[in-house]
C-alpha positions in Angstrom: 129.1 70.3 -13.5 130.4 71.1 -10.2 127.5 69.2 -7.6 124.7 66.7 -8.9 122.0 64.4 -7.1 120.7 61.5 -8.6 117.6 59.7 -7.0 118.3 55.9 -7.5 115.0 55.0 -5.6 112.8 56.5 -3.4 110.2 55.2 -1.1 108.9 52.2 1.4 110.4 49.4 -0.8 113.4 50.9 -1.3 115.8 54.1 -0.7 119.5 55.7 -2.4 120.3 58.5 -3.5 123.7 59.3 -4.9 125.4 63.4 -4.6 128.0 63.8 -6.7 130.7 67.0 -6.4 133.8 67.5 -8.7 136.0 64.7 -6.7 133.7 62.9 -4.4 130.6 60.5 -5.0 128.4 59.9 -1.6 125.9 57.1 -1.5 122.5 58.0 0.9 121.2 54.9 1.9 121.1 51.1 0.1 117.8 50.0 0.7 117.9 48.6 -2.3 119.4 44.9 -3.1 123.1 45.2 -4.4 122.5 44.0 -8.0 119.7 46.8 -8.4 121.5 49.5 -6.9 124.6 48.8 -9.1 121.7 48.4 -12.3 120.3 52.0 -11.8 123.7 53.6 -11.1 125.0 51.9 -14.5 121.5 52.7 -16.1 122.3 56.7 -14.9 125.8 56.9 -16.7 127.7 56.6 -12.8 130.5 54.0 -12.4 129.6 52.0 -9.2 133.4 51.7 -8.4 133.7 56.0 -8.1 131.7 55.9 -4.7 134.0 57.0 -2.0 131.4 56.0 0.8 127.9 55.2 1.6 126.0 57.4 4.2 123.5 55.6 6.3 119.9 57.9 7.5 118.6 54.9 9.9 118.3 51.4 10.4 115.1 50.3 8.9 115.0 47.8 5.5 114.1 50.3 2.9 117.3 52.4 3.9 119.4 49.4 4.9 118.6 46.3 2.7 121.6 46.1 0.1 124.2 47.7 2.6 126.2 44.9 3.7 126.6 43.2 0.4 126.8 46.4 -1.7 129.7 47.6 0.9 131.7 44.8 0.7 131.6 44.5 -3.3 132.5 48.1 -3.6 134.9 47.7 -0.5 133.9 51.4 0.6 133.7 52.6 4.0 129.7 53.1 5.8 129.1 56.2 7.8 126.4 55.2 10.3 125.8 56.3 14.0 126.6 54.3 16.3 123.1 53.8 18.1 121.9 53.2 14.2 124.9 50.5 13.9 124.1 48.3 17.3 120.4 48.6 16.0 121.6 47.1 12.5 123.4 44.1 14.0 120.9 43.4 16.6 118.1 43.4 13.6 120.8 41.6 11.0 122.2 38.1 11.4 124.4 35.9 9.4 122.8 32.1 8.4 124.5 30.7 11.5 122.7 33.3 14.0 125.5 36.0 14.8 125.5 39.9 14.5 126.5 41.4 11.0 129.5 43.3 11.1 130.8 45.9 8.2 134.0 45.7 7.3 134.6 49.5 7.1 132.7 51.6 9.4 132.9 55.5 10.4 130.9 56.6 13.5 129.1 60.0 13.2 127.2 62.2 15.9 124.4 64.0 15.1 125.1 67.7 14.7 128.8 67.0 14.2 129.8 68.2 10.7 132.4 65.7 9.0 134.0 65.8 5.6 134.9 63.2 3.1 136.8 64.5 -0.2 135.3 67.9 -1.0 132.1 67.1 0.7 131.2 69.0 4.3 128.9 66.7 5.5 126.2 68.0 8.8 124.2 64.8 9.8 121.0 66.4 11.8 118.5 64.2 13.8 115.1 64.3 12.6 111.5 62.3 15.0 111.2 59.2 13.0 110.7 56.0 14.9 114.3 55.0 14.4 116.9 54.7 17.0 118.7 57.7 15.7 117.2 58.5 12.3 119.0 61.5 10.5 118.8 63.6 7.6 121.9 65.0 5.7 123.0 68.2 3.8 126.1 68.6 1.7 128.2 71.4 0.5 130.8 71.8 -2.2 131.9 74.4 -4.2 129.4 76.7 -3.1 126.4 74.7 -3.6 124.0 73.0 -0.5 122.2 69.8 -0.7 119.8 68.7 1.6 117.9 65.5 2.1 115.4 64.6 4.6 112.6 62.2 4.5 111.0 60.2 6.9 109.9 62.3 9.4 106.7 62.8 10.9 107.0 66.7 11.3 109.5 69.2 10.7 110.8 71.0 14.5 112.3 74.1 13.9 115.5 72.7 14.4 115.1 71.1 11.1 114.1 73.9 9.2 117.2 75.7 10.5 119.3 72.6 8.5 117.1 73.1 5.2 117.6 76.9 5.1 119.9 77.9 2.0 119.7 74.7 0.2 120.0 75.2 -3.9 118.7 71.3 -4.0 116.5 69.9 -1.6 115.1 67.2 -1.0 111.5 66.3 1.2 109.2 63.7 2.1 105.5 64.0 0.7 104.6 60.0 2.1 100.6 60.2 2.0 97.6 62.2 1.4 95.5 61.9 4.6 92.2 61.2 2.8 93.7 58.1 1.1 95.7 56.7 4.2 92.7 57.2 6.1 90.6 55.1 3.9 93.4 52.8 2.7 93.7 49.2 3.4 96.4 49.3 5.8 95.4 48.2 9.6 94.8 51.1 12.0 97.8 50.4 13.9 100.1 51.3 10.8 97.9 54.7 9.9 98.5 55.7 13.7 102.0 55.3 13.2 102.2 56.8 9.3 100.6 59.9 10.7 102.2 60.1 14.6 105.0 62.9 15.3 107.7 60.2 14.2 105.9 58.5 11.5 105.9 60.2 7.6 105.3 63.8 6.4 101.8 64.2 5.0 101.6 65.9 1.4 100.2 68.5 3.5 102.3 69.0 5.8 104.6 69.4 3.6 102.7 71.8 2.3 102.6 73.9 5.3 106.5 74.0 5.9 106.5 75.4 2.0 104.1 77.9 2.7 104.9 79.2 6.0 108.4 78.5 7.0 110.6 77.7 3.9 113.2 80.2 2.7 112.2 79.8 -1.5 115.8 80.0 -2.5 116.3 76.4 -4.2 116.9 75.8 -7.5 115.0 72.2 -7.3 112.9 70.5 -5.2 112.6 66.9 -4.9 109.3 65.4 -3.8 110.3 62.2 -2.5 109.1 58.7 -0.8 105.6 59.3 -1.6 103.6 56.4 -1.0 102.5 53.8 -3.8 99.1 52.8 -1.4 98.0 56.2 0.2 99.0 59.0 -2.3 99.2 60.1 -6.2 102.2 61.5 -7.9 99.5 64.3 -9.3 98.1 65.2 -5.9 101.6 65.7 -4.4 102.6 67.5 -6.7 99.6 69.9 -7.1 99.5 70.3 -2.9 103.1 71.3 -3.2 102.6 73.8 -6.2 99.9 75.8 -3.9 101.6 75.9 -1.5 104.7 77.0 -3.7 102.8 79.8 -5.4 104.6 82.8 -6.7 107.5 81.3 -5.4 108.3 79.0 -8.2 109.9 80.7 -10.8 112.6 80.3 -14.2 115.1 79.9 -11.4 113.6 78.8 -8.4 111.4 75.9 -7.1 111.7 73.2 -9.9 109.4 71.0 -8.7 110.9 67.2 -9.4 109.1 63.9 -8.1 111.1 60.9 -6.9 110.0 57.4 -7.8 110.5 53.9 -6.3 110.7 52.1 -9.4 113.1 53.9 -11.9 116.1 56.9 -11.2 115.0 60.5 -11.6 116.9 62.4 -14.1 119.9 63.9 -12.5 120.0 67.3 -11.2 122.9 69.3 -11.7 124.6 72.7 -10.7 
């Protein structure tokens, strides 16, 4: 095994992912509580204490919530922006009312490419309604990883990011149909379905269809929505679109779940 990516949790309760090359283990995002996040990696075969670092996307919960605590048990550095950081303190106080500070912090800038063990890392900003929300790819040994949910389209900057990726990894949030007649207020389905809010199974669907390159080994439907879509209609939207692309080698077609780790990928 030379690269791997395990999906810990994916979606609005909760988001990490763990990518894994021959020396270097990278956490993306603890929006889960410590204890859990520590549960699934030990449920997955990984040993919590083997992270070098954990890679922050953006500020909200489901990205954020087990950070602090996780960070300090693990005593790991936390690469975040630094717009992303003063967001977290501002949002994150201790019982007696004063800002959160991690104990290890690296600052990254968008577009800046930045390495950690054998790991290239090329943080790229993505229109979420973050302060500066970011997706991620990865390379080692050859092999690209990218990750990129929440995002309410994909600019053509982003698509440039996602090109060559063997593993990658997108958001397919919501069917429109169901979010448009699901329970949440209209405010919320304005923002689900604005320019910064979450990609639509279709969508997603068009950037497959009309603007992906087709050369990954495996891709990862991920933070799909538990009120306004279906595991079974993301999946069949993304296999149309897909088409004669998918193949013995190409365009594995994985869903990501909130509640249990997806089988690891590995190249």
């Amino acid at each position: 095994m030379a690269v791997s990516v395990t999906v810990l949790a994916s979606g609005s309760k909760g988001n990490c992912t763990l990518v894994s090359s021959r020396g270097t283990r990278l956490l993306i995002d603890a929006g889960l509580c410590c204890r859990e996040i520590l549960r699934r990696l030990l449920l997955c075969g990984h040993d919590a204490h083997s992270i070098d670092a954990i890679l922050i996307t953006h500020e909200h919960a489901d990205h954020i919530g087990g950070l602090r605590v996780l960070a300090r048990k693990l005593k790991i550095p936390v690469y975040i922006s630094g717009a992303t950081y003063q967001e977290y303190q501002r949002s994150l106080r201790d019982s007696n009312g004063h800002c959160v500070n991690l104990d290890c912090r690296e600052t990254f800038n968008s577009g800046s490419p930045f390495q950690i063990g054998d790991i290239t890392v090329t943080p790229f900003t993505i229109p979420h309604d973050a302060v500066d929300p970011v997706g991620f790819t990865f390379r080692s040994d050859g092999i690209k990883i990218g990750i990129c949910t929440d995002l309410g389209y994909i600019p053509a900057s982003v698509r440039n990011h996602l090109r060559g990726c063997h593993v990658l990894m997108l958001e397919s949030n919501h069917d429109l149909e169901m979010l448009r007649g699901g329970p949440y207020p209209w405010s919320v389905k304005q923002r689900v379905m604005s320019s910064t809010g979450h990609l639509s199974n279709d969508a997603l669907a068009d950037f497959l269809t009309t603007d992906y390159d087709g050369g990954a080994e495996f891709l990862i439907l991920a933070h799909l929505s538990e009120q306004n879509n279906h595991p079974e209609i993301a999946r069949m939207t993304a296999e149309r679109a897909l088409g004669a692309q998918r193949d013995l080698l190409h365009n594995h077609l994985l869903l990501a779940a909130q509640h249990e780790p997806l089988a690891e990928v590995q190249l």
